[in-house]
C-alpha positions in Angstrom: 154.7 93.5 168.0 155.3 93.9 163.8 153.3 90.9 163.9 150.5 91.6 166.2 149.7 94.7 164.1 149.8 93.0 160.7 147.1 90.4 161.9 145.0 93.7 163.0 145.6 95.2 159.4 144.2 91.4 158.1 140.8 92.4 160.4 142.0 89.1 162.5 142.0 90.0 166.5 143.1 88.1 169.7 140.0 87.7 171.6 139.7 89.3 175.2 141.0 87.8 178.5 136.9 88.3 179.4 136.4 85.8 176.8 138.6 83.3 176.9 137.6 83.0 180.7 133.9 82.6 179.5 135.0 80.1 177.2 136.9 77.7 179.4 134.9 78.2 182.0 131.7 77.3 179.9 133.4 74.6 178.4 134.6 73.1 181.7 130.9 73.0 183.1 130.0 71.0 179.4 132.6 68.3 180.3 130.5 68.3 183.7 127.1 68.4 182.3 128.2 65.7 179.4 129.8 63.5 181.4 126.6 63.7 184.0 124.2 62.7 181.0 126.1 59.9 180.2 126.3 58.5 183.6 122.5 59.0 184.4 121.4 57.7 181.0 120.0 61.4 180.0 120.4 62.4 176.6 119.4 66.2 176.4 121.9 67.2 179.4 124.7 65.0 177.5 124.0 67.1 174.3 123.8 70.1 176.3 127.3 69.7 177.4 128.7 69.2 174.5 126.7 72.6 173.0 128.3 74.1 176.1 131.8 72.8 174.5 131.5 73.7 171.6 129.3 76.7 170.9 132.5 79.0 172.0 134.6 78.6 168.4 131.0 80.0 166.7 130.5 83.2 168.7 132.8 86.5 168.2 131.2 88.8 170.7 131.8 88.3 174.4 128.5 89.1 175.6 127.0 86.7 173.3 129.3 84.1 174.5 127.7 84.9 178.3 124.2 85.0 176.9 124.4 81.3 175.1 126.3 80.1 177.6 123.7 81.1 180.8 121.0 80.1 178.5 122.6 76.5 178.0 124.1 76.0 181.7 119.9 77.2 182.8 118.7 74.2 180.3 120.9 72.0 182.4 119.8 73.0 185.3 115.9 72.7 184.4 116.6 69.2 182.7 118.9 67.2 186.0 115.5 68.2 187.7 
């Protein structure tokens, strides 16, 4: 636990179980959505999915994580229709 506290002391934290849920889970539905656009020939839900990858290793906060990553999974939604 030495360790753990020295890393805190650094201003370096372990993120949140809430937030590492969000970020596979988000993730998981960007494989979906990228690997859907590639297989239906649709280029903004393919680049949605991989925004829905990767936009968890820019975002800190936890509720920003949720808000980007409703917004994004919403575009997806409005674009397979």
């Amino acid at each position: 636990m030495d360790s753990l506290q020295t890393l805190e002391s650094l201003g370096i934290s372990l993120p949140s179980p809430a937030y590492i849920l969000g970020a596979v889970l988000f993730g998981l539905i960007g494989i979906a959505a990228y690997r859907y656009g590639k297989r239906a020939g649709r280029p903004r839900t393919k680049w949605l999915g991989v925004a829905l990858m990767l936009y968890p290793y820019a975002i800190a906060q936890t509720w920003l994580l949720y808000v980007v990553g409703v917004a994004l999974c919403v575009g997806v939604f409005i674009d397979r229709h």
